[in-house]
N, C-alpha and C positions, 0 to 999 in steps of 0.2 A: 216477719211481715214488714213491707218496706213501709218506711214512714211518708206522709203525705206531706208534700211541701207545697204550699200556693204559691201558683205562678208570680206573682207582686212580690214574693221573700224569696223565691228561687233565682230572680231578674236583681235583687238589689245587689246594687254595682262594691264591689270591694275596696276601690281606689279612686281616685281623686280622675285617674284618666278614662276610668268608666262610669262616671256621674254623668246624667243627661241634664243639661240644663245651666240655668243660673253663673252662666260664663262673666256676669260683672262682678261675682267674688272667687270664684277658683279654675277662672281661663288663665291663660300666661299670663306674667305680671301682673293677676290680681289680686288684692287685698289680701284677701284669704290664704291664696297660695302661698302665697310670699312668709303670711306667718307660718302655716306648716312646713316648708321650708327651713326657717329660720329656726324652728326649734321651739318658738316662742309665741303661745296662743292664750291670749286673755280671756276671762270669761265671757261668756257671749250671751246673749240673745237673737233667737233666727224665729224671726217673725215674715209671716208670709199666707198664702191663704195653703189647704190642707193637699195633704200629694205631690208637693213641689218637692220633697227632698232635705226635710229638716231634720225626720231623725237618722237617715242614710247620712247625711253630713257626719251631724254626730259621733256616726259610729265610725267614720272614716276617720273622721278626728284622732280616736281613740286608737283607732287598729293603725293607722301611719304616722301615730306620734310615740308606739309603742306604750300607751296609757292604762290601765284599769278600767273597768268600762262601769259602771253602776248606772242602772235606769228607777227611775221614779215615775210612777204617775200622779199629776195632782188629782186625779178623779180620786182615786180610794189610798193616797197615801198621806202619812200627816207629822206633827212635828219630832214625835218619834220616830218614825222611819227615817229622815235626814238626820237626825240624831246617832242613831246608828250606824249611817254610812261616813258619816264623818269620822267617828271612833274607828271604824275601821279603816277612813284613809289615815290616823294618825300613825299607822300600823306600815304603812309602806313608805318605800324609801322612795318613790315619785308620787307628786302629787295625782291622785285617779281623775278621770272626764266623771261629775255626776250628771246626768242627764235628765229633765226633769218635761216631762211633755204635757202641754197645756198646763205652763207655768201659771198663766191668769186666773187659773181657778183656786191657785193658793192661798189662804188668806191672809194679812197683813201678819198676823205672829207665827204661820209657817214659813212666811217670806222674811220674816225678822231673824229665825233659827238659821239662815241658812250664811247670815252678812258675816260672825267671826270668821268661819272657817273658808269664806270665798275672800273677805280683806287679809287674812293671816297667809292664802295659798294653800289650806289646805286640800282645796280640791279646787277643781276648774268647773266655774258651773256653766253647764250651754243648758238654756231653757229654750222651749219648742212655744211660740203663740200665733193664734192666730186674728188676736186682737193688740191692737193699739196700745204697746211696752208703754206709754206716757201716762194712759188710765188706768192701765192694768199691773202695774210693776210698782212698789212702794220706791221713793226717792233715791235713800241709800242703798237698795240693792241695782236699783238705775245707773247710779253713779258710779256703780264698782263693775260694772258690763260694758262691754262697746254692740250696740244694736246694728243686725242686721238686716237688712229688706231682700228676702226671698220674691221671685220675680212668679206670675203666670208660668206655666211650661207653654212654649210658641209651640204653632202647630208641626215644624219640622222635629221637633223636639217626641211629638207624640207619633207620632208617621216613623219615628227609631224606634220605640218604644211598641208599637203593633210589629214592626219588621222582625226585633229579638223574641217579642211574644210569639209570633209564627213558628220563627226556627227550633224557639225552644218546647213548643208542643211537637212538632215534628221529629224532635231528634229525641225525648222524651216518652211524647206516646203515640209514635208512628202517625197522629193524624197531621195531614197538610191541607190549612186551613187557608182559603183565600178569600179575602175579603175584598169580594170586587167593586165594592161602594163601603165608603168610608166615613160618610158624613154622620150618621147615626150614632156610632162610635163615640168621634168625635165633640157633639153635643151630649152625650150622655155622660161623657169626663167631667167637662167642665174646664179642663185643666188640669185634671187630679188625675197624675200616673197611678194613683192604687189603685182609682174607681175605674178607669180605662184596663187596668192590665185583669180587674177582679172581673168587668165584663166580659172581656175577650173569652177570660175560661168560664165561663158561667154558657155564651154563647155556643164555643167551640162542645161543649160537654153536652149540654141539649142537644146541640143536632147532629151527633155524631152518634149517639143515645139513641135518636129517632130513625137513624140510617143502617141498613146493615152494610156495616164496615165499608164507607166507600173511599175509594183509593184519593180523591179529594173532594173536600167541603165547600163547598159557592157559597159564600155571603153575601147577602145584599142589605141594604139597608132596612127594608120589612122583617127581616129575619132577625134582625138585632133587637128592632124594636118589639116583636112579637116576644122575644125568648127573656126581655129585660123586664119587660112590663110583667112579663106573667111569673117572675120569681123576685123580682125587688121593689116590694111591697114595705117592707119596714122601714120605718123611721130610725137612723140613728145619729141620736145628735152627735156626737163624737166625729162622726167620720163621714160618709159618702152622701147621705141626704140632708145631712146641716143643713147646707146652705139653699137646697132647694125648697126646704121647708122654708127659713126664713126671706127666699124670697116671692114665694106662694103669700105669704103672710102678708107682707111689706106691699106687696101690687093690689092684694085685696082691701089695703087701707086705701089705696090710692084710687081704686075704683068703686069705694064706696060702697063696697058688700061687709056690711056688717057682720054678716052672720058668716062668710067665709076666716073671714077675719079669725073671729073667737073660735073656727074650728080649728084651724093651725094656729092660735094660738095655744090650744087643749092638745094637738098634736105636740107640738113643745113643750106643753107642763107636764103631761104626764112623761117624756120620755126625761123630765131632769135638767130640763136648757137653764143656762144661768139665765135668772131674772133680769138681771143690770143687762145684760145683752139685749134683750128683749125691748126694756126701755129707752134703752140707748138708739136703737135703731127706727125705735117710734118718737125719739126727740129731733133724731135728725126729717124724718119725715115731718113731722109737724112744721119746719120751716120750707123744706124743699120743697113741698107737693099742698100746702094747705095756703102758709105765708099770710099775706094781708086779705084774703079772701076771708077768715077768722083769726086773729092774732090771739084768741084766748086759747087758740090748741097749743100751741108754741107753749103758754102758761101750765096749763092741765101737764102739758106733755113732762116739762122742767118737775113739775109738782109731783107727777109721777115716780120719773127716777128720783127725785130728793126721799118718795116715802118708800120706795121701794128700798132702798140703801138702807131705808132704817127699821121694816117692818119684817121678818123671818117668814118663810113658806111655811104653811101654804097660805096664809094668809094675804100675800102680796100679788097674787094670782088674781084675787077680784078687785085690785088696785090696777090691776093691769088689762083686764076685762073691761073695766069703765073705761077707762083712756081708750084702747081699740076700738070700743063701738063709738064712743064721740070723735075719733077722727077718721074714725071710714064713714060716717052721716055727715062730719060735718063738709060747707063749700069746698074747691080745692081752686090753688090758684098757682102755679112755677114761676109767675112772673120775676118774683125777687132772685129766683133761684138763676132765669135767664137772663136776669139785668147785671149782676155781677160777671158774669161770663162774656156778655159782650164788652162791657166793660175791660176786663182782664186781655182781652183777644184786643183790642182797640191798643192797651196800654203796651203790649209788645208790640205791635206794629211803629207806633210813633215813638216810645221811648219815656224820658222825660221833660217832657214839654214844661215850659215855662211857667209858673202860676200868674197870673195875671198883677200888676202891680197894685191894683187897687184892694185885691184879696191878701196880699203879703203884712204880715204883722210887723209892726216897729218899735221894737221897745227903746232902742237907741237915739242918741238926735240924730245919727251919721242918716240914721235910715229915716228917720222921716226927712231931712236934709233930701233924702234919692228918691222921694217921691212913694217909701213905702207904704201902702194905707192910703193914699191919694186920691181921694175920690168917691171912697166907699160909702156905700147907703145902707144905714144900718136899716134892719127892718122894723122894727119896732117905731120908729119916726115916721110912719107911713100909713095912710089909711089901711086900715084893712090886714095889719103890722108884713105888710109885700111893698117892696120895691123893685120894679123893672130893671135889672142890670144882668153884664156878663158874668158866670161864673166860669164856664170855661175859657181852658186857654183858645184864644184865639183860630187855631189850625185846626180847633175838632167843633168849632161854634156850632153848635144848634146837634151836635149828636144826640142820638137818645136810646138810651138803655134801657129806661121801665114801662112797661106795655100792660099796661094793667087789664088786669084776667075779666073776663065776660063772666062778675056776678056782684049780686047788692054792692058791697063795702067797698069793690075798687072801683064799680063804675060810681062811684061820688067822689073816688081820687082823679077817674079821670076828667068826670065836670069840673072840679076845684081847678085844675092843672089846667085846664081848657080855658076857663075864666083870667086865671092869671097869666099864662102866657100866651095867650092868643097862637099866635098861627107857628108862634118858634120853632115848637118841639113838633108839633103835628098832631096835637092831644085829642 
């Protein structure tokens, strides 16, 4: 009986000249290359989001550096199992590639087990994340890796990637799939070659299923969407609906459906989603999308992840249920969110501009001698502890980056601001 190979493991590329993607570390003269090249690969970190090619690196790593290959996963592996691969890289005459996917979920004394034998050499470790190596990674095994940032796959990238899937269902199982709309596809990836190459045969197999035998298959966009909807239904965090869930979740804080909310968030507990994730991604909302509209979500949210870090499942779930419902009810405000931004856009266009002389500190006599501090009104020596003066430099006078949000709290920032600067800013 011939064995079944998924199209997504049947397409992964062997060589370095068949990797789709990620050309700022292993095009010509990149980074990367140059170390497989050279003989000479540090342990690494490939952080990136899911489908781009980290554990296909890996394995490239290992099969063109002529390596030993060991894989790991942090879901069901633990201080024992690296324990054992290391004994048995003591065993060979080159240090082996250990491979370690969704390193993040190791926890500090599995990631402790792993620092002699990666500072001594005896293995190469490339860990696979798709969270933030700086939160997720303990210091010293930080420091003994060089990180790298796995890119989106661009859509010419994915457009190669349906072309090899085509040819190789046709030269495989004689159907010739043509997908004469492409956008569906496309959206339903994300970005993620495994999720795009697992649709492609999910689509191609339904309707080729429902056809008798036709010498070719028309796809259109309703087609993809009809045959996707109606078989990938499961949640799994691990891999093709991660992120969909959590960004189902994250919009329904933001639009203030409570009860959406706690349902993907019950869709993530029960399927095993790391908590810290979870809260992580409700601290940054509590600034971005709530801000000065309620400043105490920001608090709750910080208070969250601190107990969640310290409280064990399942318990940290209804730590985490209160925080979702008080910030999809509470106000929402992006203004802080878009005051730095125009700010930042402003600060590359001009550069750096001059600070004003009377805002310059002078600890020296040379500089009050030049006039540093010259002029400045403190506030507090003033009714009302406001003093009318320039803060900015001169060439951006009267800019204004905060637009405070249409609810209670900032429309009193914006009378206060209105009150005090009259007509400057436009308050």
């Amino acid at each position: 009986m011939k064995t079944y190979i998924p199209l997504a493991e049947k397409l992964r590329p062997e060589n370095l000249d068949q990797y789709i993607g990620q050309e700022h570390l292993i095009g010509k003269d990149a980074i990367l290359r140059k170390a497989f090249e050279s003989g000479k690969i540090p342990s690494l970190i490939l952080w990136g989001p899911p489908g781009v090619g980290k554990t296909t690196l890996a394995y490239i790593i290992s099969k063109q550096m002529g390596r030993s290959f060991f894989v790991l996963s942090a879901i069901n592996s633990g201080v024992k199992d690296v324990r054992e691969v290391i004994e048995k890289a003591r065993m060979l005459p080159v240090p082996p590639i250990l491979f370690i996917d969704e390193i993040h979920r190791f926890s500090k004394s599995q990631q402790d087990s792993l620092l002699g034998a990666v500072e001594k050499g005896l293995v190469t470790l490339v860990g696979a994340t798709t969270e933030n190596p700086s939160f997720e990674i303990i210091a010293p095994l930080l420091s003994r890796c060089q990180v790298y940032i796995l890119k989106p796959l661009e859509l010419s990238h994915l457009h190669t990637l349906i072309d090899a899937a085509t040819a190789s269902l046709e030269a495989d199982r004689k159907i010739k799939a043509v997908f004469e709309e492409r956008e569906a596809l496309l959206q339903i990836s994300g970005g993620d070659a495994r999720k795009l190459l697992n649709a492609i045969e999910l689509v191609v197999e339904v309707m080729s299923s429902d056809t008798d035998k036709p010498e070719v298959l028309s796809i259109k966009n309703a087609d993809v969407k009809k045959c996707i909807q109606n078989n990938l239904v499961k949640y799994d965090k691990g891999g093709e609906m991660h992120y969909d869930i959590i960004s189902a979740f994250i919009k329904s804080l933001r639009g203030s459906d409570p009860n959406a909310a706690v349902y993907y968030l019950a869709r993530m507990s029960e399927a095993g989603e790391d908590p810290l994730f979870i809260a992580r991604r409700m601290l940054i909302l509590a600034s971005e999308d709530i801000g000065n509209a309620n400043p105490n979500a920001l608090l709750l949210a910080n208070a969250c992840f601190d107990a969640v870090s310290k409280i064990g499942w399942p318990e940290s779930r209804i730590i985490l249920s209160q925080t979702a419902i008080y910030l999809a009810s509470s106000a929402k405000s992006n203004a802080s969110y878009l005051a730095i931004g125009k700010a930042e856009e402003l600060v590359r266009k001009t550069g750096d501009l001059s600070v004003p002389m009377h805002l310059r500190n002078a600890p020296t006599k040379l500089m009050k001698e030049l006039d540093y501090g010259e002029g400045y009104k403190y506030a507090h020596d003033f009714p009302g502890n406001f003093a009318f003066q320039e803060f900015l430099p001169g060439s951006i006078s009267g800019s204004k980056f905060y637009e405070p949000g249409d609810n209670p709290r900032e429309t009193e920032f914006r009378n206060r601001l209105r009150a005090l600067w009259k007509h400057k800013y436009g308050y």
